[in-house]
C-alpha positions in Angstrom: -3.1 19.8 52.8 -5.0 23.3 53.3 -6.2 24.2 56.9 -8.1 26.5 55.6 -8.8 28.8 53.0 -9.8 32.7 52.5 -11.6 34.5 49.6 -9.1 37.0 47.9 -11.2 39.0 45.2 -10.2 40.6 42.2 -10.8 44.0 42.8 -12.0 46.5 40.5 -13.1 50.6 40.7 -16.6 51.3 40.4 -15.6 54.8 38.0 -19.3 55.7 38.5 -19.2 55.9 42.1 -16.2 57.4 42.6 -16.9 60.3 40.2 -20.3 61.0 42.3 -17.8 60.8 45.5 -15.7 63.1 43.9 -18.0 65.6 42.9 -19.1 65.9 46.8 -15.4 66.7 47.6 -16.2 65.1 51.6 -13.3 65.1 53.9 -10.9 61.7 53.7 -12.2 61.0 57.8 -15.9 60.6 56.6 -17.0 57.4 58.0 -20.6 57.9 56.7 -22.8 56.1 54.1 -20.8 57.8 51.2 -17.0 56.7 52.2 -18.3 53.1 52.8 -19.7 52.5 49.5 -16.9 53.8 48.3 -15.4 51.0 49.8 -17.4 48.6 48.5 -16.3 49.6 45.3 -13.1 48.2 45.8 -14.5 44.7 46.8 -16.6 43.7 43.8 -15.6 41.0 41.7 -15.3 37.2 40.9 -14.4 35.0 44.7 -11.8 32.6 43.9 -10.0 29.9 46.4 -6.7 30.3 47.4 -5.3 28.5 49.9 -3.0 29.9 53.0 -0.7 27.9 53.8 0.7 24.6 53.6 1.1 21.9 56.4 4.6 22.9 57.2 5.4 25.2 59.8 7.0 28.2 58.4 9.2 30.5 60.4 8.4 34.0 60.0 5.9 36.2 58.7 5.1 37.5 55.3 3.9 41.0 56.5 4.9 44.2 58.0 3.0 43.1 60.5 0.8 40.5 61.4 -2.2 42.1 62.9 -5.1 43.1 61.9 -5.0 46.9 62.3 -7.7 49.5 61.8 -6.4 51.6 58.3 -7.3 54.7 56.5 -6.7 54.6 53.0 -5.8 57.9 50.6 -6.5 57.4 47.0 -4.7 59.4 44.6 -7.9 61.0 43.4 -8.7 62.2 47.3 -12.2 59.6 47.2 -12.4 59.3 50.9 -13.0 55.5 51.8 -14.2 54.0 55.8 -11.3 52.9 57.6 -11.0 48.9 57.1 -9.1 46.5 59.2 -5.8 45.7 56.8 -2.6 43.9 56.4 0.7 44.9 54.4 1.9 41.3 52.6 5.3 42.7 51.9 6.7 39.1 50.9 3.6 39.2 48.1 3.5 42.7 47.7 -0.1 43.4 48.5 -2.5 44.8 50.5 -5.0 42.5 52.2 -8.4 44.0 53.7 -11.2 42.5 56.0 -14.1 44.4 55.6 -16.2 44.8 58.9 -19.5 43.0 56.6 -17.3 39.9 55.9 -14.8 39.5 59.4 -13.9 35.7 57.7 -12.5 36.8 54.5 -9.5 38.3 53.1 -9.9 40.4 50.0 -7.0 41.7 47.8 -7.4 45.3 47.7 -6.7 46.7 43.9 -4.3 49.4 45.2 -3.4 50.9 41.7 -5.1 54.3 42.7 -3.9 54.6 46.2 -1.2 57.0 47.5 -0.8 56.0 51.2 -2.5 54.5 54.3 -2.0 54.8 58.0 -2.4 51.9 60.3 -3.4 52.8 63.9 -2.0 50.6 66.4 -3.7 50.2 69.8 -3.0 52.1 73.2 0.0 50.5 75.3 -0.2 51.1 79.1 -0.7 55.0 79.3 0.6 55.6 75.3 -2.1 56.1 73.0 -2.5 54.7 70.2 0.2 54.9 67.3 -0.4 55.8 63.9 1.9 54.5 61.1 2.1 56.1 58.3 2.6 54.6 54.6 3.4 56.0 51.2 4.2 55.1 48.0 8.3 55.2 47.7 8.7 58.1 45.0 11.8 58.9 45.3 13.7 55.1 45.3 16.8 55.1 43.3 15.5 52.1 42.0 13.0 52.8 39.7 10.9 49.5 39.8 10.9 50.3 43.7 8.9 53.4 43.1 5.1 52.0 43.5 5.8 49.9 46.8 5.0 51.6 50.2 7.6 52.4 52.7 7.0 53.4 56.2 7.3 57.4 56.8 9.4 57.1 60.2 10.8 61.1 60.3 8.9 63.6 58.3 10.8 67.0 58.0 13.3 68.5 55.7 15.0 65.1 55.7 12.7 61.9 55.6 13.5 58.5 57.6 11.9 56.0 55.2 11.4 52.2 55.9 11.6 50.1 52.8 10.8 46.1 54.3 12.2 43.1 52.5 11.0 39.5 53.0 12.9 36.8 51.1 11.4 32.9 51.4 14.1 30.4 52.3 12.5 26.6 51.3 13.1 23.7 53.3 16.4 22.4 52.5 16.9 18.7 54.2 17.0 16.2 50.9 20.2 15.8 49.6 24.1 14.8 50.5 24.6 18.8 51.2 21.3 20.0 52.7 21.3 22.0 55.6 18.7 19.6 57.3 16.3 22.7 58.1 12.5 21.1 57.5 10.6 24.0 57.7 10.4 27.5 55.7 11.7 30.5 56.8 10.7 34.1 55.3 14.0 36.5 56.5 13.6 39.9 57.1 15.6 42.2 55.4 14.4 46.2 55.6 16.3 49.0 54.3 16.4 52.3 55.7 17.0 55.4 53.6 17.3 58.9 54.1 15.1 61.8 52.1 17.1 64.3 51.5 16.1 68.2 51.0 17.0 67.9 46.9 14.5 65.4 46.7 16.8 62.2 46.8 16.9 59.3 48.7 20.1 57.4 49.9 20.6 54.1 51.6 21.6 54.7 55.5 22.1 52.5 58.6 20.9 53.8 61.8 24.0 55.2 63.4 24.9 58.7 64.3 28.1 58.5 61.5 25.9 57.1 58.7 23.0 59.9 59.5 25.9 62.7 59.5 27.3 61.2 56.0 23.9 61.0 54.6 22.6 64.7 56.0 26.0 66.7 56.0 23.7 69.8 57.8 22.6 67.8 60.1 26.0 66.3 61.5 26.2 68.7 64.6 22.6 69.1 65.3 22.5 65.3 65.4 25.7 65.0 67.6 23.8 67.4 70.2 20.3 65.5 69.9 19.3 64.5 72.9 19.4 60.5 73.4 21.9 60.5 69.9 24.7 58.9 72.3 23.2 55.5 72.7 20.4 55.2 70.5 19.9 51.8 68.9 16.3 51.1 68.1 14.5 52.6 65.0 12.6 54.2 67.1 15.2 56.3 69.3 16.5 57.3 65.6 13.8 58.5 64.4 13.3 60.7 67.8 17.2 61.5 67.2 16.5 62.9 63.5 13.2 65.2 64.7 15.2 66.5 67.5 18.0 67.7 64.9 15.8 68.0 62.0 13.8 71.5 63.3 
C-alpha cells in the first residue's frame, strides 16, 4: 500500500528557449525572469504516478542526503537556471527537484546537459552556510562511472573526490536460512579517490599513509599539515590535503 505519491515528469529541453538564453550570455547567478523560465524548461512534460515507498520501514536513505537543499545548477552550455530546492537519489541515480511553484511535487530533472550543481546547506551556530559542490566524475577509471556526480571535497593540484554508493538489501526473514531481518536496508558504501596532477584518479582511504601513496609530492607536506596526526573525519582530510596541497 502507497502512503502517498509524488509527480516525477519526464523532462525535456525547450532548444528554443535555451538558444534565446544563450544568445543573452547572463551570468549563471541570475535569479531573474530569464533564468527561471529557463527552468521551466526543464519541467515540461507528461505527469505520471509513481509511488514512494512501500509499507515497510526501510532502513536508510536512498540519497546523498535527505534534505531538501537550495541548488544551483551549471549546464554544459552555460544557460543560467534559478536556484531550485533538490535532492541527489544516488541509489536511483537521479536528480530530484521541487520547484518553488509546485512545493508538493517531485520532478525528475533530465540532467543529460548538466555539468555540476552546488547544494547550499544552512548556517550552524556561528558557521555560515556550506556549499557543496558536485560534478560530473570525468576522470573515473571506470568508464561507465564517468556521467555520475561525485562530491568535489579538495580542489587544488590534487582533487579529493567523493563517489557515494547505495546498495538495497531486501527483507530476508522467509526461509530455513533467512537472516530474520523484516525490513529493507539501503548500505552506504562511498568511495573516495584522489585527482591527481596527470589528470588520473585513484582509489584512496582517508589516512595519512594512503594520501602519501596516492600523492608521492605530497608525503611530507601532509606529514607536517596541521591536524594530519589525528584526523579521522572526511572533513579534517580534506582540511589536511588544502593545508599541504598549496
Amino acid at each position: 500500500m502507497v502512503t502517498r505519491s509524488s509527480v516525477i515528469l519526464a523532462l525535456s529541453l525547450s532548444m528554443g528557449v535555451l538558444h534565446a538564453a544563450h544568445a543573452q550570455q547572463p551570468s549563471i547567478e541570475q535569479t531573474g525572469a530569464a533564468a527561471q523560465a529557463n527552468l521551466n524548461a526543464l519541467v515540461n512534460g507528461s505527469p505520471t504516478v509513481v509511488p514512494r515507498g512501500a509499507v515497510e520501514v526501510t532502513k536508510g536513505s536512498p540519497y546523498a542526503d535527505k534534505r531538501w537543499l537550495p541548488a544551483r545548477l551549471r549546464m554544459s552550455n552555460n544557460v543560467p537556471l534559478a536556484p531550485v530546492p533538490l535532492k541527489y537519489d544516488v541509489l536511483n541515480q537521479r536528480l530530484l527537484m521541487r520547484p518553488l511553484s509546485r512545493p508538493n511535487d517531485s520532478l525528475q530533472l533530465d540532467d543529460r546537459l548538466l555539468a555540476s550543481f552546488e547544494l547550499e546547506e544552512p548556517a550552524v551556530g556561528a558557521s555560515g552556510t556550506r556549499r557543496r559542490v558536485f560534478r560530473r566524475f570525468t576522470e573515473a577509471p571506470v568508464p561507465t562511472q564517468r556521467a555520475e556526480y561525485v562530491e568535489v571535497l579538495h580542489e587544488g593540484k590534487h582533487a579529493l573526490l567523493k563517489r557515494y554508493a547505495k546498495v538495497l538489501h531486501k527483507a530476508d526473514y522467509q526461509g530455513a536460512y533467512s537472516t530474520d531481518r523484516r525490513y529493507d536496508e539501503i548500505e552506504d558504501k562511498p568511495t573516495y579517490y584522489l585527482r591527481r596532477p596527470d589528470g588520473s584518479a585513484v582509489p584512496v582511504k582517508l589516512t595519512l599513509k594512503a594520501l602519501q601513496s596516492a600523492a608521492p609530492a605530497l608525503a611530507a607536506s601532509l606529514k607536517a599539515a596541521p591536524g594530519a596526526a589525528t584526523a579521522k573525519s572526511e572533513a579534517d582530510w580534506s582540511a589536511v590535503l588544502a593545508a599541504a596541497d598549496k
